[in-house]
N, C-alpha and C positions, 0 to 999 in steps of 0.2 A: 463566742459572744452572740447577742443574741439581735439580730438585725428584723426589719418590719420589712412585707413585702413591698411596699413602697420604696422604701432606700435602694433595697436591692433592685430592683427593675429600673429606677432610676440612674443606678451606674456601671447598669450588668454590662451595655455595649464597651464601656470604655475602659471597664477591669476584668472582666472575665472573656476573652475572647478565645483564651485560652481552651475555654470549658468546653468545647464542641471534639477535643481531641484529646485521648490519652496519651503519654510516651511508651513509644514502642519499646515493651521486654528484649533484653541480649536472649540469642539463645541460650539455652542450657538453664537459664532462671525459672525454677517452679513456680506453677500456677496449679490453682483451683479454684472451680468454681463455689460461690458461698450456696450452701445449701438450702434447701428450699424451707422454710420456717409453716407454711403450711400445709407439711405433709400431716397426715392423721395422727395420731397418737394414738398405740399400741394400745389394745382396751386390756388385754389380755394376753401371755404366753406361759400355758399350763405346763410344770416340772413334771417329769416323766421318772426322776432318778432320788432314790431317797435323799434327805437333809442330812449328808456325811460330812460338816465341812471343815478341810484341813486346809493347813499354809503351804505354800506352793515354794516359801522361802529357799534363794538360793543358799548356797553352799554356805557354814560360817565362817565370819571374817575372824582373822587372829587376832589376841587384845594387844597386840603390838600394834598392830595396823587401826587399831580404833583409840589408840593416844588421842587426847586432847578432844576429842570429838563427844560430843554432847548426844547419848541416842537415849531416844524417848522410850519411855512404856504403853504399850500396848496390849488391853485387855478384851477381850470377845465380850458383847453384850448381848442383845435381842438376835432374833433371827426375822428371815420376814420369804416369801414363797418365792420370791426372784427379784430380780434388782429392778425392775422398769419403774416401780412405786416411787424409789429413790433418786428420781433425778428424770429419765429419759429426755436427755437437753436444757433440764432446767436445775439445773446444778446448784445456783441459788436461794431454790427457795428456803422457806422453815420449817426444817426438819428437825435442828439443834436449836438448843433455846439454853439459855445461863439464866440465873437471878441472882445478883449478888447478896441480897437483902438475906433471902435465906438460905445461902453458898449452895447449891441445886441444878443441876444440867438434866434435860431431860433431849429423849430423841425418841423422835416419833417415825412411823412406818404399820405398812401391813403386816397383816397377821400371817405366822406358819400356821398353815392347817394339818393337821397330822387326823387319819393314814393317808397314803398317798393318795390323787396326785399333788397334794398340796396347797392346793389354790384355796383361797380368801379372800370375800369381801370385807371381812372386819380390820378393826384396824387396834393397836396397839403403841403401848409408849413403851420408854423404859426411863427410870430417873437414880439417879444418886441425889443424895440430900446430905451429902460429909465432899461436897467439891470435886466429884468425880472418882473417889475413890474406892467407892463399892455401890453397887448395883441390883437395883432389883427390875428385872425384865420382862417382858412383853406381860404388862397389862393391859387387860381387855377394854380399851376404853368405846367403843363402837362395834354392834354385832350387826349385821347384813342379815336381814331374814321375811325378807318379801320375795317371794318367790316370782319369775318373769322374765323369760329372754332367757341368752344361754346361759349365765353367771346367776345373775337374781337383778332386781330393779333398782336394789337401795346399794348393791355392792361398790365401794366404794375403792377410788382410787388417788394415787399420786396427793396424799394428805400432807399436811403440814399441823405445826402444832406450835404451842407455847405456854406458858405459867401465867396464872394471874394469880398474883399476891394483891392482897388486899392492904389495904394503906397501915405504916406503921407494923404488920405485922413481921415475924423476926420465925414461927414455924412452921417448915415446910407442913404440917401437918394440916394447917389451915390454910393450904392455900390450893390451885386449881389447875388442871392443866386443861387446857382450852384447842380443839381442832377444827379442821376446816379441810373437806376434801371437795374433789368430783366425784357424781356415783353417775348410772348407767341406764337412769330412767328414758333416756333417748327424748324428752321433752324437747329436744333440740333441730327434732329430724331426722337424727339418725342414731347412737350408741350414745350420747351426749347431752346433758341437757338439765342435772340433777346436781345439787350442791349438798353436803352432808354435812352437819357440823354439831355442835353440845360440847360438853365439858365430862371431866369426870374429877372425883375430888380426893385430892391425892392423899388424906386421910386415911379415907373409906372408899378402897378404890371398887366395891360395889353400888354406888353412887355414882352414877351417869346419865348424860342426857342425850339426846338422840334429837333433832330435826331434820327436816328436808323440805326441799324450796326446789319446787320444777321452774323449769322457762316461761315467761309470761311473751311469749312473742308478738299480742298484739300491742304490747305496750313498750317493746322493743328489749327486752331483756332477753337478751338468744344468749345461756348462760354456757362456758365451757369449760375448762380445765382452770384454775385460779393458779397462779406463781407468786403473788403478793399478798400476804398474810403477815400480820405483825399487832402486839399490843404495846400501846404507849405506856409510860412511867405513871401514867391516872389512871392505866389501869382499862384506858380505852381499846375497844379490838374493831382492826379495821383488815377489810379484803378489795382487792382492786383486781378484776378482769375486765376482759377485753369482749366488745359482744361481736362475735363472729357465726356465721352457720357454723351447721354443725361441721361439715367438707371441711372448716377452716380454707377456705379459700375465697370467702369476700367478708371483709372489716366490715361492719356499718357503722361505724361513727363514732361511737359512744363508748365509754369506761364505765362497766357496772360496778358501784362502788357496795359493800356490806357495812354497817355502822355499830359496832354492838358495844350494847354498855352491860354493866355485871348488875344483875337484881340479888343484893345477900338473901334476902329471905325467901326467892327461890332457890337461891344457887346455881343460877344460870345466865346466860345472856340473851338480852334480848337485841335482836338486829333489825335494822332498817335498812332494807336498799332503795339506793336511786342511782341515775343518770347524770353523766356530765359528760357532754360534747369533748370531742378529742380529733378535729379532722387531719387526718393525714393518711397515708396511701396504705396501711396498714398496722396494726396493734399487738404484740402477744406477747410471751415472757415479759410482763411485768414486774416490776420491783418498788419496793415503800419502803419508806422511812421518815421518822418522825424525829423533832431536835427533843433533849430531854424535859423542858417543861409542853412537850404534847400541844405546841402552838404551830412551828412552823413544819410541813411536811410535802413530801415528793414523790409520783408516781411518776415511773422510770421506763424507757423501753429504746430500742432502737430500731430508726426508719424516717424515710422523709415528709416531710408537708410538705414542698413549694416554697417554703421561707429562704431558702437559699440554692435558686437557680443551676449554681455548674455542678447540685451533689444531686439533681433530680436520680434517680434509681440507684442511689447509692445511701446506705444508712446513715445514718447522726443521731446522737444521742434528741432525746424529748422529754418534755416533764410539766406536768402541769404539778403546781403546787397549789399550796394553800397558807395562810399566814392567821388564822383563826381557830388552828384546832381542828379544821376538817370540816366547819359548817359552811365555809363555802370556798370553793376550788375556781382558779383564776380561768376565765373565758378562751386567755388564746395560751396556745403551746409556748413553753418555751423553746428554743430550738439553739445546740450550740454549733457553732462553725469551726470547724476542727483544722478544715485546710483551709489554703489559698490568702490571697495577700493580707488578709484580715483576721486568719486561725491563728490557730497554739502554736505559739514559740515552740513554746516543749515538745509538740510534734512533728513540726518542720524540720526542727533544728536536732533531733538526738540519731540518725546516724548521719556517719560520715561521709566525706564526699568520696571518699576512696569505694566504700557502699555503693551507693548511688551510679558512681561509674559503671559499678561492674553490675547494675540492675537495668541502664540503661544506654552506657554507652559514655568515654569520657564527654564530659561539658555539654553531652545529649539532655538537659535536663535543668529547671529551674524549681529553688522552693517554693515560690511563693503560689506554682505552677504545679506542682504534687497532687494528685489527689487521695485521699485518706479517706476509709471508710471506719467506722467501728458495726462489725456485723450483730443482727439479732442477737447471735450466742453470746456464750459468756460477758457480761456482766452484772453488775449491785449497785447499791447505792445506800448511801448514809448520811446522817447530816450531823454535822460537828456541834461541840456545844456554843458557837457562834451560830448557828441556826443555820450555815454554809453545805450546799450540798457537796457530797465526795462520791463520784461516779468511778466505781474501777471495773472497766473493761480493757479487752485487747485493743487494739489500734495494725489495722494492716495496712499497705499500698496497695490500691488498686492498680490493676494489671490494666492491658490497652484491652482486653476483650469483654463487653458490658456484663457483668456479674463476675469477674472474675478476682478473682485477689493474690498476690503474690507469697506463696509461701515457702520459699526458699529461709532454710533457718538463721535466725538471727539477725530479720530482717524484718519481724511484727515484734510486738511488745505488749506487757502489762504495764498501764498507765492508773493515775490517779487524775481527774479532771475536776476542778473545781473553782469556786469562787471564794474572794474573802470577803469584809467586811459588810457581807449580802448585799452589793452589788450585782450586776451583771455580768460584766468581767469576768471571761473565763481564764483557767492557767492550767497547765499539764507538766503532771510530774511521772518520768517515767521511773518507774516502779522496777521490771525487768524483764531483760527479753525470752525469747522464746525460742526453742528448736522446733517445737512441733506443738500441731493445735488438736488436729479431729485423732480421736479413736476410733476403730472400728474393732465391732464386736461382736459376736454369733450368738443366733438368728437376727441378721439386719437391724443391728445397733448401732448407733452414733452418739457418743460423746466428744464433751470436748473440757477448755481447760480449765470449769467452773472455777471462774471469779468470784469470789466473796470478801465480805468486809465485816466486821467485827468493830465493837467498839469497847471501850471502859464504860462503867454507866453513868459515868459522868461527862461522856464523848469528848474527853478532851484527848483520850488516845485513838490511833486506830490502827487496826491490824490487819492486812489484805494476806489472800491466800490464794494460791490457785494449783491447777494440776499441771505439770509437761515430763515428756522422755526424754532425759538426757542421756542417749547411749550412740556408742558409737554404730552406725549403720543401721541403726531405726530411725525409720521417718513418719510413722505414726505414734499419735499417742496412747500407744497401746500397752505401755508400762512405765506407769508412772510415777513420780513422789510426789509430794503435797511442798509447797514451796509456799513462802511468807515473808511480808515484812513489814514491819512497825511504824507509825509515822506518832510523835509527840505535837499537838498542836498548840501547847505555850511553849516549848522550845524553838521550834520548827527543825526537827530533826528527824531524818529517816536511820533505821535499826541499818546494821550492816551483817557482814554473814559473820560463820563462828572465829573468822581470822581476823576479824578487821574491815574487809575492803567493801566496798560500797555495792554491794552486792543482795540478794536476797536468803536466806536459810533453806537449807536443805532439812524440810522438818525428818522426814521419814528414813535420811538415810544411814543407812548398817543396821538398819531397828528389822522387825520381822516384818516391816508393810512397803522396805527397799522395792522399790520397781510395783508396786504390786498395790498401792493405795488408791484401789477404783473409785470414782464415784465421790471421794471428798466432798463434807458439809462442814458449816463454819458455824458456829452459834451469832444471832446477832450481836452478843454481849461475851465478853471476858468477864474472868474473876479475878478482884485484887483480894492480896492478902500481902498486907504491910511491903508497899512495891515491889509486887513481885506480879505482873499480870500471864494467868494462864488461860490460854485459847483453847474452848472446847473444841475439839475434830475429831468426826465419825467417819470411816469409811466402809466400803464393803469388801470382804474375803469373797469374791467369786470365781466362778471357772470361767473366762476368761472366752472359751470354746462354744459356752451355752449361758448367756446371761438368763436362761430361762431359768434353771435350778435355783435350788436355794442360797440364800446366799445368809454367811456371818456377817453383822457390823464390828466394827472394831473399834474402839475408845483411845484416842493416842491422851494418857491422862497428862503428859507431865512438860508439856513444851509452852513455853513461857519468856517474858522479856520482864528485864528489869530496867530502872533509873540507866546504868550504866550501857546498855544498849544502844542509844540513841547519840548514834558520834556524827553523824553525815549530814551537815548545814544544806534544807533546801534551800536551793536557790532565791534571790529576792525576785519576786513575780514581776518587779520591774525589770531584773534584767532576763532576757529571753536564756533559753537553757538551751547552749549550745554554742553561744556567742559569748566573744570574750568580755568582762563589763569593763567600763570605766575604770579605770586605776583605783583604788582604793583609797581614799584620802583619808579615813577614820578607822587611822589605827588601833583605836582602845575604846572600848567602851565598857564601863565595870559595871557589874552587878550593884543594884542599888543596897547602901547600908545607912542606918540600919534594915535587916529584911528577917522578921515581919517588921511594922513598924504605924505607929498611931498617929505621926503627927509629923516628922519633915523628915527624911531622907535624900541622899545625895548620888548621884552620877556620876562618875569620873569619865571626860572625853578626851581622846587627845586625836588631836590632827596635823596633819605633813604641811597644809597650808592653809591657806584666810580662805574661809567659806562661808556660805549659812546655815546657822545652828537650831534645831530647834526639837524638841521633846514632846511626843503627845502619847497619853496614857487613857488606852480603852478598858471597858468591862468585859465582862464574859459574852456580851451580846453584840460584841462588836462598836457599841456605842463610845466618843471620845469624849469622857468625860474632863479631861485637864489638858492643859496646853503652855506649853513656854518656848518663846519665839527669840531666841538674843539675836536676831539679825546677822551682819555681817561678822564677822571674826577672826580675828588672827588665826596663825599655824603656833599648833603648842596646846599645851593643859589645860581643860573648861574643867569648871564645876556644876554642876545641874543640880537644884534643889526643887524635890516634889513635895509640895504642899496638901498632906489629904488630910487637912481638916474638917471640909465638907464632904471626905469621901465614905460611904459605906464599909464596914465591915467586907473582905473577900477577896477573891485572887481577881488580879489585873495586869494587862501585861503593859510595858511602854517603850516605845519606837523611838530611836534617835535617829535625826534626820542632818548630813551633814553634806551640803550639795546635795549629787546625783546617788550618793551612799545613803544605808542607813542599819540597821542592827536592832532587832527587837529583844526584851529579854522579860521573865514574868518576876511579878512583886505582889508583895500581900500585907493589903493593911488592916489591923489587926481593930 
């Protein structure tokens, strides 16, 4: 939640006294240090060994052994000169793109250069336009050919991409695929400093545009690497970086934002950049997102300001938003509080104290006293179709030595953090844990367990994704499957695994990318086709031994959730996760019937004993448009009638509130 420095300085002596000491680690409990966020990024690591590239897949499993198990397909797409393009730390960005409008996935990356040594400034997509089912790959959509420095000037790196359909239209032939890299003009001071970006038009994929935009340093644009790339549902394309030297080793201040609107009768976009103030002690993997009518949006990162005292050098999510579309971005950060007497239930509370003992020692330890970080790496952000942000990153314990964080497995986690009815109030739903976070990989590679979020394009679903080792006697993330799971936002329901339990999916495994799905990218968007939503994911086939060489992407086409998915009631955000709630007094509460329905429908409540009753029915925007209050109340059978005479056309959901309980469920009036 998000506190002012004033409050907080005002009651830091007499609630956080805490904060000047961590609890001391039991022996034997692993640590690591959080890595440094601004070491350089890799400009270049030139393949030496031809583009041969095969599956590394273990042994096969017998079809006895793969009863009842759901394994995905798995088809080769583009190629690209080595995996650093695809991620190097930033596991999020947009690389995969959906459009349901005209059923379409495209994935974007550098270009293989062929003959050897392979290296490429250009850059390349690949798209299906039949929902991922067939493929046409590495189109040229950007060529690098200014010559300068050891690569070339314009050579462009670590891009991202996406589709711009134009309004109403329904063929992918008419519509655009839109990128955005860094190249290596060095306008920055050093290899750094050049932005690359154009369209190319997925018709006539000899149709492309090509600009570049050097650093304006006297005007404060120290331009770097972008991680936040995304176009809105109007069709608007927006980029948010962070202005840093080039060293990446001092912030100044400011969020360079890009603004681009689509001109039809050039066929291109034209951009605008500006400045918005961002103070806090530093900036970088950024992430965006916009709600679907392109009004409310959020630039995303972790790290502290000063707004909350006892997490000084310790990360927390940040966000500055906007509630007009983008024309102007709110002054101060938001900042959320994750730990301490004032944080997330959800995070205090989801392990046990039997955990906790053996992390620090029995009854050596208070929650309220914990301190939680969420590191730089791995996470995203989305915003629901209540205009609600949803932040999924990990969540670790900090360790007692400053910069360190505890990673003994199964004792960090993937979290979902968010607000509802766009308030401030934050909540944390944990998502699932983890054995293992960092990869390590040859020549001097670091990944980790890219967090991503996915939504319906209606955002009323959402689908989190991310990477970890589950094996026995590995303790890096060095072989890994692609793991997921669905959250319904008019139900409130999280997916569970392929048995039932309250668990995440195992996307990749028994399939050919078992152990082996490097590098995992999630489309901002899913595809529905008559409740069935499929999650695009790309990963990489590499060696493992030399991320330098070439590397396959791979298309997992066919991993999907339906209606029947969603069995695991999140918790109500009034009661903390982890504690036990109130008894239950509202035994029943029925789906409204008639459903649809144009003019009165009814409730059915029953309850154990005499409480207060009462019904209020929101829109899609969080707003409470009806209300029914019966006061006090017997124990026994109510009937609730909703009145939508004055109500619009549309889906809405409504909350029965019975005492300290209450049950939401959705209705539509027709």
């Amino acid at each position: 939640m998000k506190k002012t420095l004033l409050l907080l300085f005002a009651i830091a002596i007499g609630l956080f006294t805490y904060a000047q000491v961590n609890y001391k680690v039991q022996p034997g409990v692993k640590v690591a240090k959080i890595p440094d966020p601004g070491i350089m990024t890799k400009a270049e690591h030139v393949a030496v060994k031809a583009p041969v590239i095969t599956s590394s897949i273990n042994d096969p499993v017998t079809d006895s052994y793969l009863k009842g198990t759901d394994i995905v397909t798995i088809i080769p797409i583009g190629n690209s000169a080595n995996a650093y393009g695809y991620g190097y730390r930033n596991g999020s960005a947009t690389f995969v793109w959906a459009d349901q409008n005209i059923n379409s996935v495209t994935n974007m990356h550098r270009q293989l250069a062929t003959p050897p040594p392979f290296y490429s400034g250009n850059l390349c997509y690949d798209i299906s336009t039949d929902g991922g089912l067939t493929w046409t790959n590495d189109i040229q959509v950007y060529e690098s050919n200014i010559s300068g420095g050891q690569y070339n000037v314009d050579a462009a790196r670590y891009p991202q991409g996406a589709i711009y359909n134009p309004p109403g239209n329904t063929d992918p032939n008419n519509a655009y695929f839109a990128y955005f890299a860094a190249n290596l003009d060095g306008s920055n001071g050093g290899s750094w400093g050049g932005y690359s970006y154009g369209v190319g038009n997925i018709g006539d994929p000899e149709d492309t545009t090509k600009h570049l935009l050097s650093s304006d340093l006297d005007n404060g644009f120290y331009q770097g690497i972008p991680t936040a790339f995304t176009i809105t549902q109007q069709g608007e394309a927006w980029m948010a970086d962070a202005s840093l030297l080039d060293s990446y080793t001092e912030y100044l201040g400011d969020i360079i934002f890009m603004h681009g609107i689509f001109d039809p009768e050039e066929g291109d976009y034209e951009y605008e950049e500006f400045l918005v103030p961002a103070e806090c002690d530093y900036a970088r993997y950024l992430k965006m997102s916009f709600s679907p009518d392109g009004q409310i949006g959020y630039v995303y990162w972790n790290n502290y300001d000063g707004s909350i005292p006892y997490l000084d050098d310790w990360s927390y999510p940040l966000l500055l938003k906007t509630t007009d579309g983008g024309q102007t971005w709110a002054d101060e950060l938001i900042s959320v509080e994750i730990c301490g007497e004032y944080g997330l239930d959800g995070v205090k509370y989801w392990l046990s104290d039997e955990i906790l003992d053996e992390l620090f020692g029995p009854g050596q330890w208070d929650r309220d006293e914990l301190l939680y970080t969420t590191p730089w790496f791995n996470s995203d952000i989305a915003v629901d179709a209540f205009g609600n942000p949803h932040i999924i990153c990990t969540v670790f314990l900090c360790a007692d030595d400053p910069g360190y964080i505890i990673i003994t497995p199964e004792t960090f986690a993937v979290f979902d953090i968010y607000t509802v009815y766009g308030d401030d109030t934050w909540y944390a739903q944990h998502l699932g844990t983890l054995k293992t976070y960092e990869g390590n990989f040859e020549p001097d590679f670091l990944e980790f367990n890219r967090v991503q979020v996915a939504t319906t394009w209606d955002h009323t679903k959402l689908f989190f994704t991310w990477l970890d080792t589950n094996l026995e006697g590995i303790t890096d993330n060095n072989q890994p499957d692609v793991y997921a799971r669905g959250f319904d936002l008019l139900s409130n329901c999280l997916s569970g695994d392929d048995i039932g339990a309250d668990l995440p999916n195992n996307v990749t495994a028994f399939s050919t990318g078992m152990w082996q799905a490097y590098f995992q990218a999630t489309s901002q968007y899913a595809l529905e086709d008559d409740a069935v939503y499929t999650i695009p994911i790309v990963y990489e086939d590499l060696n493992p031994l030399n991320v330098a060489e070439p590397v396959q992407f791979m298309y997992i086409q066919d991993f999907s959730y339906t209606e029947a998915d969603f069995i695991w009631d999140v918790p109500n955000p009034d009661f903390p996760v982890g504690i036990e709630p109130v008894e239950n007094n509202l035994t029943f509460v029925s789906q409204n019937f008639p459903n649809p329905f144009n003019n009165t429908s009814v409730v059915t409540v029953k309850l154990e004993k005499a409480t207060d009753l009462s019904l209020e029915v929101f829109n899609l925007t969080g707003q409470k448009v009806y209300e029914i209050n019966n006061g006090k109340v017997g124990a026994g059978s109510h009937t609730l009638t909703i009145d939508a005479s004055n109500l619009s056309s549309g889906v809405y959901f409504y909350t029965v509130f019975a005492g300290e309980n209450s049950v939401t469920k959705k209705m539509i009036v027709n």
